[in-house]
MIDO-618860 format. One record per atom (N, C-alpha, C): atom name; x, y, z; residue in one letter. Coordinates in nm, 3 decimals. Last residue first. Example, Ala and Ser with C-alpha at 12.3 -4.5 7.8 and 13.67 -1.06 7.14 Angstrom:
MIDO-618860
{torvex = N, xx = 1.285, yy = -0.225, zz = 0.708, tiro = s}
{torvex = CA, xx = 1.367, yy = -0.106, zz = 0.714, tiro = s}
{torvex = C, xx = 1.290, yy = 0.003, zz = 0.787, tiro = s}
{torvex = N, xx = 1.319, yy = -0.569, zz = 0.780, tiro = a}
{torvex = CA, xx = 1.230, yy = -0.450, zz = 0.780, tiro = a}
{torvex = C, xx = 1.320, yy = -0.330, zz = 0.780, tiro = a}
***
This chain:
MIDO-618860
{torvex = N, xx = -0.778, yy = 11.479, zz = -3.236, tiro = x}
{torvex = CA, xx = -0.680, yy = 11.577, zz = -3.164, tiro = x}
{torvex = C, xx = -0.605, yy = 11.680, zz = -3.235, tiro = x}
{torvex = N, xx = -1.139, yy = 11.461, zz = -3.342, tiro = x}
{torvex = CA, xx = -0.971, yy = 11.411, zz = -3.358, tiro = x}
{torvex = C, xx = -0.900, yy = 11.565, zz = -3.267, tiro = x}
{torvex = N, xx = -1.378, yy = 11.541, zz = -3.245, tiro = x}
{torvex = CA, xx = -1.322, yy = 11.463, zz = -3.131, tiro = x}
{torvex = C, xx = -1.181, yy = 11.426, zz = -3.214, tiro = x}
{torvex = N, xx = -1.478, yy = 11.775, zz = -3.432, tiro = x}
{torvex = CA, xx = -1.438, yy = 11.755, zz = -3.288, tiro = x}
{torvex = C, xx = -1.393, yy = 11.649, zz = -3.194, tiro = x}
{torvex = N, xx = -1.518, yy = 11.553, zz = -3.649, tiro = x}
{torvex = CA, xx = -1.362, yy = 11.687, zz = -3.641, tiro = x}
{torvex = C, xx = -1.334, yy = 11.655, zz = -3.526, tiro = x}
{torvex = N, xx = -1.715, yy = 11.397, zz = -3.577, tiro = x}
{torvex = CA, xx = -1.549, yy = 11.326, zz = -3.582, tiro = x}
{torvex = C, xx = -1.435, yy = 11.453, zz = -3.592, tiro = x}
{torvex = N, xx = -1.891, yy = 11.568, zz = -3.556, tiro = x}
{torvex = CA, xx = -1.871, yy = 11.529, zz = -3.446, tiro = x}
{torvex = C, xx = -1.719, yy = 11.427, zz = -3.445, tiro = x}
{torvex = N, xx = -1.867, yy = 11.661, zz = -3.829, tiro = x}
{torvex = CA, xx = -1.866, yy = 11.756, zz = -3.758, tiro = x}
{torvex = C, xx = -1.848, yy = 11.676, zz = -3.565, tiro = x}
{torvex = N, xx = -1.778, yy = 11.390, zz = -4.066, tiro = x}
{torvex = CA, xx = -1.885, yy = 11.443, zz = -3.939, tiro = x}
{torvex = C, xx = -1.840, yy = 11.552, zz = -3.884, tiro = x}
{torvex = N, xx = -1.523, yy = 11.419, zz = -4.319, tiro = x}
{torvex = CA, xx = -1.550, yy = 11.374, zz = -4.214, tiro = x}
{torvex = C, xx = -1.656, yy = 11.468, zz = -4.109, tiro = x}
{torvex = N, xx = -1.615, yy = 11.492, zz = -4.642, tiro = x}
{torvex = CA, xx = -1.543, yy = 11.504, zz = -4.573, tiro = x}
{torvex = C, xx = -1.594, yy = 11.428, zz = -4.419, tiro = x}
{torvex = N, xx = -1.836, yy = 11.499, zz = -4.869, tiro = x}
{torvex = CA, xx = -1.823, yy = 11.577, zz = -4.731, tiro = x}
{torvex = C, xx = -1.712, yy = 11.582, zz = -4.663, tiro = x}
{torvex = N, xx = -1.676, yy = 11.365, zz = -5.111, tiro = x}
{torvex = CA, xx = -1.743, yy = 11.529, zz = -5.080, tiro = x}
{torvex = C, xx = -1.762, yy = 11.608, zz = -4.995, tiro = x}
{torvex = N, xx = -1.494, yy = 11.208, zz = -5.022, tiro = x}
{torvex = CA, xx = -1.438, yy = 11.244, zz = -5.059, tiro = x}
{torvex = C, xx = -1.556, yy = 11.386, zz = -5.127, tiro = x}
{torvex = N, xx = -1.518, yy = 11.131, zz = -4.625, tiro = x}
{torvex = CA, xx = -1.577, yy = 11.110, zz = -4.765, tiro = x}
{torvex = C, xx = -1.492, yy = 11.180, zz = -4.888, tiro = x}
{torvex = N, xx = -1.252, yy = 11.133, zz = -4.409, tiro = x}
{torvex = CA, xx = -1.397, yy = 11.142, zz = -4.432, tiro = x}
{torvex = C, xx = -1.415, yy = 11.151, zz = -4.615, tiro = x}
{torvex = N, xx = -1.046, yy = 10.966, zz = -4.207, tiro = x}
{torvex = CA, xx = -1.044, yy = 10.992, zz = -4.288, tiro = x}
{torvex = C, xx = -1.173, yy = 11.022, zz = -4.371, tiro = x}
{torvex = N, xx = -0.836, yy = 10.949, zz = -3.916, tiro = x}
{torvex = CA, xx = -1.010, yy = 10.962, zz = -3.959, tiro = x}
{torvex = C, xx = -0.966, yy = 11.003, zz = -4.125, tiro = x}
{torvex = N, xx = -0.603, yy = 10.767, zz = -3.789, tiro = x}
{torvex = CA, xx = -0.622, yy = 10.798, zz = -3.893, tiro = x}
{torvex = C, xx = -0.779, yy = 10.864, zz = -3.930, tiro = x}
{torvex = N, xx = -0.481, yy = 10.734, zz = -3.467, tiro = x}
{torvex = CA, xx = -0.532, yy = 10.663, zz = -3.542, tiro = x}
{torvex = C, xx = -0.595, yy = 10.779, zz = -3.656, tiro = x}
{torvex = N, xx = -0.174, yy = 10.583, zz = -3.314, tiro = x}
{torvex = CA, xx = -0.217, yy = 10.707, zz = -3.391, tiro = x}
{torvex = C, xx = -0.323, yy = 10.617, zz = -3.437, tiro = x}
{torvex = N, xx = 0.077, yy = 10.593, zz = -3.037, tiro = x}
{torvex = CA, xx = -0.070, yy = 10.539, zz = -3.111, tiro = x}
{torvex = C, xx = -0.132, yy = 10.603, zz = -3.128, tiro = x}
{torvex = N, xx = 0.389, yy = 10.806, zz = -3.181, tiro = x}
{torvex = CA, xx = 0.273, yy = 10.754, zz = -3.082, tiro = x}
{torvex = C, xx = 0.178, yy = 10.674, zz = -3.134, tiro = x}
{torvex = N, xx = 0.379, yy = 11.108, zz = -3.386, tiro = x}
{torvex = CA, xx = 0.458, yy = 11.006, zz = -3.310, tiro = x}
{torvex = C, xx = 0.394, yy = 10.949, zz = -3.197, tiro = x}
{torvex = N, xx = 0.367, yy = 11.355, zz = -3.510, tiro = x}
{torvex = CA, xx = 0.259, yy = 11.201, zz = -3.570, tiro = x}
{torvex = C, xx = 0.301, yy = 11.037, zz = -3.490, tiro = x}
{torvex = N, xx = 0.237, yy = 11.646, zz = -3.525, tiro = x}
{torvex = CA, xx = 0.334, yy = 11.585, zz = -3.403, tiro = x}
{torvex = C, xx = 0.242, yy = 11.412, zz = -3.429, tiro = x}
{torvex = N, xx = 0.269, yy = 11.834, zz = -3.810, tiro = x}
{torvex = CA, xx = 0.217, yy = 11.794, zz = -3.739, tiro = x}
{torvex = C, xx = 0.346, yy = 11.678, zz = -3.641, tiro = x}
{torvex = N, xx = 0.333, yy = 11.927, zz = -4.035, tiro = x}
{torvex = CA, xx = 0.422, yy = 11.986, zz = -3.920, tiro = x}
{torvex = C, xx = 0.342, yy = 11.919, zz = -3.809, tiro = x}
{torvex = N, xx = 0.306, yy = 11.800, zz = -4.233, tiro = x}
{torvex = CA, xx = 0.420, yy = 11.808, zz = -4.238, tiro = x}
{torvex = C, xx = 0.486, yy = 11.896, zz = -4.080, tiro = x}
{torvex = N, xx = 0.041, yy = 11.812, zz = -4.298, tiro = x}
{torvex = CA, xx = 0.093, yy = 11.625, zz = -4.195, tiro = x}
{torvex = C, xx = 0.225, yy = 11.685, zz = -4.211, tiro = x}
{torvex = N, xx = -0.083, yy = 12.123, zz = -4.151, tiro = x}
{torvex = CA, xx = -0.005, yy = 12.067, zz = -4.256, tiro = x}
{torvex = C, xx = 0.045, yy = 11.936, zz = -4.194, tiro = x}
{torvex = N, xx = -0.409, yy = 12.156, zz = -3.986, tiro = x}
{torvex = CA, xx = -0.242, yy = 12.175, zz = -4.028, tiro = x}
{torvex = C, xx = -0.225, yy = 12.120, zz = -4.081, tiro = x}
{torvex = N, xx = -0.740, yy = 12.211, zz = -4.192, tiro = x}
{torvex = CA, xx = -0.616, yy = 12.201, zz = -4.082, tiro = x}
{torvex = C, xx = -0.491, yy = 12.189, zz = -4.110, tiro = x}
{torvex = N, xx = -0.874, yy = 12.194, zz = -4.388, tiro = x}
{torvex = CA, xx = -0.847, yy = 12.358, zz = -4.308, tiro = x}
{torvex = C, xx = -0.733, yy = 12.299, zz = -4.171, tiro = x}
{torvex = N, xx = -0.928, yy = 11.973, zz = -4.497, tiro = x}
{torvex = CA, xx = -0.826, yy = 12.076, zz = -4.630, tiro = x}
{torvex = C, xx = -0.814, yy = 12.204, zz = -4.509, tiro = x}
{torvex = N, xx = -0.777, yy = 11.690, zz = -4.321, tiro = x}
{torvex = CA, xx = -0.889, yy = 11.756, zz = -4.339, tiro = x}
{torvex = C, xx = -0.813, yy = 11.952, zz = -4.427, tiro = x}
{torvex = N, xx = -0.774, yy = 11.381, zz = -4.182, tiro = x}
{torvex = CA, xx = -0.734, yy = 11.477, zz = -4.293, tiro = x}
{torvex = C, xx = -0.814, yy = 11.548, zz = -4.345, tiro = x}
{torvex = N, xx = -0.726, yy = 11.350, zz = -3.788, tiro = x}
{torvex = CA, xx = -0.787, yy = 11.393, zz = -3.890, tiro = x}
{torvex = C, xx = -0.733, yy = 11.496, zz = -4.085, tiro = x}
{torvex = N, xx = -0.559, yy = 11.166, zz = -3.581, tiro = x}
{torvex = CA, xx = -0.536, yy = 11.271, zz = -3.636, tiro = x}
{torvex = C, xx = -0.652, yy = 11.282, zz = -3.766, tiro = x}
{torvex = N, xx = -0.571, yy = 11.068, zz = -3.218, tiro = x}
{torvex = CA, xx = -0.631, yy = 11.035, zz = -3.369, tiro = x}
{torvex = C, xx = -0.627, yy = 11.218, zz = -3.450, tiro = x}
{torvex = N, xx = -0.415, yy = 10.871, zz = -3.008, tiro = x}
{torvex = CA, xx = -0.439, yy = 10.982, zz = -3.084, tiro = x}
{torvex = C, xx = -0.542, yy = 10.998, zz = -3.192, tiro = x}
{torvex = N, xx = -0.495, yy = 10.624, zz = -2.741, tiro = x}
{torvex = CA, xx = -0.476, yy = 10.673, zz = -2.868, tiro = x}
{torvex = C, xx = -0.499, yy = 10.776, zz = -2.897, tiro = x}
{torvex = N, xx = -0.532, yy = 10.601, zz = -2.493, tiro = x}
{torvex = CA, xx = -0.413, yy = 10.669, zz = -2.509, tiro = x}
{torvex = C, xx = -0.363, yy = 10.656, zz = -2.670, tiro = x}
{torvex = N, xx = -0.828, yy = 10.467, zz = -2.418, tiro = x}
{torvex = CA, xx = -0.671, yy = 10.410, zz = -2.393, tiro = x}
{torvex = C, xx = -0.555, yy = 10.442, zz = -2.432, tiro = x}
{torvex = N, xx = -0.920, yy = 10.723, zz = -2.471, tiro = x}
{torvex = CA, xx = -0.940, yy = 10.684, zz = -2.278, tiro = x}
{torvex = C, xx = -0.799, yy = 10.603, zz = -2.310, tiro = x}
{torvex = N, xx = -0.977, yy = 10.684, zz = -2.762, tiro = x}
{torvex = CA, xx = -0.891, yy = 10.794, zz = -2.728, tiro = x}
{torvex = C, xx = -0.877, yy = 10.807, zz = -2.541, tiro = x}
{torvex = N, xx = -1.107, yy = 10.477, zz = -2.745, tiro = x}
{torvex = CA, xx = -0.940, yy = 10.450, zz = -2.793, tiro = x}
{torvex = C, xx = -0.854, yy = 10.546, zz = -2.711, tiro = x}
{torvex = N, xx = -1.350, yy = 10.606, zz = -2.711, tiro = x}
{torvex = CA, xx = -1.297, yy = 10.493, zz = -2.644, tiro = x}
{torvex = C, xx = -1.187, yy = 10.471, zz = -2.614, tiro = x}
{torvex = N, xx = -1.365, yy = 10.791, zz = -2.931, tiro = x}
{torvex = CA, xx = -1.405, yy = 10.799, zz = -2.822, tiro = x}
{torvex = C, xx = -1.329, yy = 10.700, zz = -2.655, tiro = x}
{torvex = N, xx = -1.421, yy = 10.610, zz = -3.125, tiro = x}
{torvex = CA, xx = -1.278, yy = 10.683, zz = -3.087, tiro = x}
{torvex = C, xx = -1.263, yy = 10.764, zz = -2.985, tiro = x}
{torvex = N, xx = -1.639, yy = 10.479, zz = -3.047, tiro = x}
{torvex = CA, xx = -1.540, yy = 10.415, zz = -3.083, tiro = x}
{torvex = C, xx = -1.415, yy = 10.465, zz = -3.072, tiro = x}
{torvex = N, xx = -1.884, yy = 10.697, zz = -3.086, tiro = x}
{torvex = CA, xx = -1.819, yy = 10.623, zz = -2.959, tiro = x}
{torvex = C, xx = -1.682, yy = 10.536, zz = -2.988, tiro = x}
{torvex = N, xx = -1.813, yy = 10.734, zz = -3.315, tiro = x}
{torvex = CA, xx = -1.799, yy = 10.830, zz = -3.270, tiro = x}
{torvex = C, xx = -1.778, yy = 10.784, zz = -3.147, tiro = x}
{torvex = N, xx = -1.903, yy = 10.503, zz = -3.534, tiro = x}
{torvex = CA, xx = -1.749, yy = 10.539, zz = -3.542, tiro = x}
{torvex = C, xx = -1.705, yy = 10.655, zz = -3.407, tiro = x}
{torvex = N, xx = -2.087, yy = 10.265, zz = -3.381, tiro = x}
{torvex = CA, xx = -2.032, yy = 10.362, zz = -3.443, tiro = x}
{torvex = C, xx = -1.939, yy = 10.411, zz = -3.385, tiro = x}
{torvex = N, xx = -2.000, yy = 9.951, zz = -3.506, tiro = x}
{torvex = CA, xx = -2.098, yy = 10.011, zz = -3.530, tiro = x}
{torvex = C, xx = -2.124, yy = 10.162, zz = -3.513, tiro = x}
{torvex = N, xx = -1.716, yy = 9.922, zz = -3.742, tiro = x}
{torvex = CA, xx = -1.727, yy = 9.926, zz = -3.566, tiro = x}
{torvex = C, xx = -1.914, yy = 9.966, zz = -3.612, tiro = x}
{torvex = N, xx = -1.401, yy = 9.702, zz = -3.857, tiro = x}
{torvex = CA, xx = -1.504, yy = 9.721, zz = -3.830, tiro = x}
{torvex = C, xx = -1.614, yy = 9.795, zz = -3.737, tiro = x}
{torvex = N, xx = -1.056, yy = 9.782, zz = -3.858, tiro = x}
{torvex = CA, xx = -1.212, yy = 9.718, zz = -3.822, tiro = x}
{torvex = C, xx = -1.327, yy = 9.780, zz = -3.868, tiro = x}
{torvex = N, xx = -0.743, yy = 9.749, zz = -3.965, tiro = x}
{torvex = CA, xx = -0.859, yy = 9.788, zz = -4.041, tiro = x}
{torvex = C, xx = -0.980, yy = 9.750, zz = -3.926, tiro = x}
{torvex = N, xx = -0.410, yy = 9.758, zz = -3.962, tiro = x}
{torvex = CA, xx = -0.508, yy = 9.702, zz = -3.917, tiro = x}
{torvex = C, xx = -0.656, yy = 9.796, zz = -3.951, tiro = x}
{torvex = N, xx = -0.233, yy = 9.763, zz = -4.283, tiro = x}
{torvex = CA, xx = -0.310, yy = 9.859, zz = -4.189, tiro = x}
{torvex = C, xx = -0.396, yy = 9.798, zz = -4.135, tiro = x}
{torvex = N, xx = -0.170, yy = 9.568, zz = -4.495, tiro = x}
{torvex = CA, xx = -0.053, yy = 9.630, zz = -4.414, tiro = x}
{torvex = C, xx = -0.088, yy = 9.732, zz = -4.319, tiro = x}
{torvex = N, xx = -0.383, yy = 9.520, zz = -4.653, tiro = x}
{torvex = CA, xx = -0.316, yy = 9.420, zz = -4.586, tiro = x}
{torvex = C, xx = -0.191, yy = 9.467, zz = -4.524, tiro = x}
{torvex = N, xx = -0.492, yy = 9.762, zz = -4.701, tiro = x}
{torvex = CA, xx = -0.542, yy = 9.690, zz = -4.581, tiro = x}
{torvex = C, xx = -0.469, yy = 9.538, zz = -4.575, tiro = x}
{torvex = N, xx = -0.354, yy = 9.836, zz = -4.947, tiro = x}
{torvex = CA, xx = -0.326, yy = 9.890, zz = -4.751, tiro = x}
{torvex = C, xx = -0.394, yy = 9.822, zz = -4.685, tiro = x}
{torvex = N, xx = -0.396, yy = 9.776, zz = -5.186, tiro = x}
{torvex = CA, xx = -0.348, yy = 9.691, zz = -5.118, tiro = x}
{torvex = C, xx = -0.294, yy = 9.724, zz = -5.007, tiro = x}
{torvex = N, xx = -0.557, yy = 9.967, zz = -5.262, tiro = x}
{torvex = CA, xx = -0.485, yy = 9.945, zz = -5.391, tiro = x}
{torvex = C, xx = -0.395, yy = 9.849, zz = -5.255, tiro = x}
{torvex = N, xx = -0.846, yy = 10.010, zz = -5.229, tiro = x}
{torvex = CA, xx = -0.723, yy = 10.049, zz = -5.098, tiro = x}
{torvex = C, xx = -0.594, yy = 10.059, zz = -5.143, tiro = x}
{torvex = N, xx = -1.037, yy = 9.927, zz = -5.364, tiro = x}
{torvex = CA, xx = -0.996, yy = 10.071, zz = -5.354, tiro = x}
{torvex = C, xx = -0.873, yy = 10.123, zz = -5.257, tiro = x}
{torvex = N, xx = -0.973, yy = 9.662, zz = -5.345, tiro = x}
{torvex = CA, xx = -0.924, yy = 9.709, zz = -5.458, tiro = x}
{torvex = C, xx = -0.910, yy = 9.869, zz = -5.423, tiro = x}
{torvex = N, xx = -1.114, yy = 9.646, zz = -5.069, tiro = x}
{torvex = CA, xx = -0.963, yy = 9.556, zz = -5.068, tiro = x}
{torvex = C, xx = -0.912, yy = 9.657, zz = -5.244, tiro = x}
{torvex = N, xx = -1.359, yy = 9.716, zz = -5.132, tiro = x}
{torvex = CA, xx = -1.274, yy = 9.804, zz = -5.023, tiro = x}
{torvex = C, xx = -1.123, yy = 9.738, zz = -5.058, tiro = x}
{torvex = N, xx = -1.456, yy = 9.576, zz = -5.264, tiro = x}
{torvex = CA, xx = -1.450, yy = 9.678, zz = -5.324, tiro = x}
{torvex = C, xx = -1.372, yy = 9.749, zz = -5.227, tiro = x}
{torvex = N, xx = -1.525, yy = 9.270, zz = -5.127, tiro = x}
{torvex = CA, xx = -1.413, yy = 9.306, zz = -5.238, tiro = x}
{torvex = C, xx = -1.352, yy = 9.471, zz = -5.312, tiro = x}
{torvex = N, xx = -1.574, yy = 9.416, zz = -4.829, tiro = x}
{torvex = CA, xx = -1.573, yy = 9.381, zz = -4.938, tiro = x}
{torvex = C, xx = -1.470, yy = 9.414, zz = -5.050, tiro = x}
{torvex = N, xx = -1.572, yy = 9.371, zz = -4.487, tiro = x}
{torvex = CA, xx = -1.478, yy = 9.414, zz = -4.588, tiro = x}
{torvex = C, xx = -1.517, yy = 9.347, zz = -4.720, tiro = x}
***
């Protein structure tokens, strides 16, 4: 975590557990065996307004050109 992540966050990572991982695809992968969710923001999917956000959730969130891997779509729920 660099200083540039702590300012671009405007101060969520001190109120959002945050890690580190080497990669991100096995990783949620993983979570998702111990009964985590993971919801993806993404401009062709549903609305966070009708979505079902209740439970251990975890957040993908992809670039702000590309957007998130084609292998992270497919694996958020």
């Amino acid at each position: 975590m660099t200083a540039a992540v702590f300012k671009t966050s405007a101060g969520a990572v001190q109120y959002v557990k945050v890690a580190a991982v080497t990669n991100l695809v096995r990783t949620v992968e993983e979570l998702k065996q111990k009964g985590i969710w993971f919801a993806l923001a993404d401009m062709g999917g549903q609305s966070l307004y009708e979505a079902d956000l209740k439970g251990p959730l975890g957040l993908i969130i992809g670039s702000e050109e590309k957007g998130a891997s084609r292998l992270l779509r497919e694996k958020a729920d």
